[in-house]
C-alpha positions as CSV (number, residue, x, y, z in Angstrom):
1,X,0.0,0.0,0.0
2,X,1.3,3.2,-1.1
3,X,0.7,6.7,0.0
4,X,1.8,10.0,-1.8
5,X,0.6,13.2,-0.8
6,X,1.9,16.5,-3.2
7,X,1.9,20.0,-2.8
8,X,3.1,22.3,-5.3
9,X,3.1,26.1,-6.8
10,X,3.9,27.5,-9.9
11,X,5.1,31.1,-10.6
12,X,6.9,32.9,-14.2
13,X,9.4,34.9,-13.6
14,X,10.4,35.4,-17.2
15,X,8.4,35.1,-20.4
16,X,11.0,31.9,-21.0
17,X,10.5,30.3,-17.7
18,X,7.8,28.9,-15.9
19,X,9.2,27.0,-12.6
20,X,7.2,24.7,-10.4
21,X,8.3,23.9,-6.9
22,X,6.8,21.3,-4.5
23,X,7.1,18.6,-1.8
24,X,5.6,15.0,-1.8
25,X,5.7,12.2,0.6
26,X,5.6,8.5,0.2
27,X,4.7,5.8,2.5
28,X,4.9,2.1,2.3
29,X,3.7,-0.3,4.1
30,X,3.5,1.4,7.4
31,X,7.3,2.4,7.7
32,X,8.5,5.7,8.1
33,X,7.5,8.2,5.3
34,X,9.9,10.1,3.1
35,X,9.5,13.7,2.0
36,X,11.3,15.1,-0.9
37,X,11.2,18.3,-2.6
38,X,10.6,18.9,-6.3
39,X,11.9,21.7,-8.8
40,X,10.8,22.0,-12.3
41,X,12.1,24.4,-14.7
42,X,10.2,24.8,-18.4
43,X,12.3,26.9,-20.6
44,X,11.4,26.9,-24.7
45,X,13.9,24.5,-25.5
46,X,14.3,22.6,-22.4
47,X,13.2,21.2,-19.0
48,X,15.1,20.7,-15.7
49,X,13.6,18.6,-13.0
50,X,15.0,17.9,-9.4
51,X,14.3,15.8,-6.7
52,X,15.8,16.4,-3.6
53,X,15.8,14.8,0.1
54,X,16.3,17.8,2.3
55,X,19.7,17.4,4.3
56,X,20.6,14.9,1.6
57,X,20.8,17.2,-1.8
58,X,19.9,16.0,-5.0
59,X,18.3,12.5,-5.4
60,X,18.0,12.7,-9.0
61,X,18.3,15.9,-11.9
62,X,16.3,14.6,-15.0
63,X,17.6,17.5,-17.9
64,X,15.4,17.8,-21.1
65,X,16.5,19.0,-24.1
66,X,15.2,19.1,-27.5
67,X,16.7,17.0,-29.8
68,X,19.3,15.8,-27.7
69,X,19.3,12.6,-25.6
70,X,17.7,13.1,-21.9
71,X,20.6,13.2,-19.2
72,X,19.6,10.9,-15.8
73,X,21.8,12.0,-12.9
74,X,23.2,10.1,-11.3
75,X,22.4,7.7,-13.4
């Protein structure tokens, strides 16, 4: 049994850029539950996503570009 609550907001700063922040949480099975914190970044061109664990830094950066390969770190 999984549980995943999210949270999120979204603001532009630029006409280029639209950036989405948030947290989620995941629980399994009755053990403890983990809480990371998203970032998305939407340019014209290209997306930027990163999960974090706070204390921890990045978990995983996901960067999208078009028509190039998609980069996993770490992968």
């Amino acid at each position: 049994f999984v549980i995943i609550f999210i949270s999120s907001c979204a603001r532009v700063n630029d006409i280029n850029k639209t950036q989405f922040s948030g947290k989620f949480m995941i629980s399994q099975n009755n053990h403890e539950p983990s809480t990371f914190n998203i970032n998305v970044d939407i340019y014209k061109n290209a997306s930027i996503i990163q999960i974090k664990k706070p204390f921890y830094g990045n978990v995983l950066k996901i960067e999208m570009n078009k028509g190039k390969k998609t980069i996993f770190l770490p992968s």
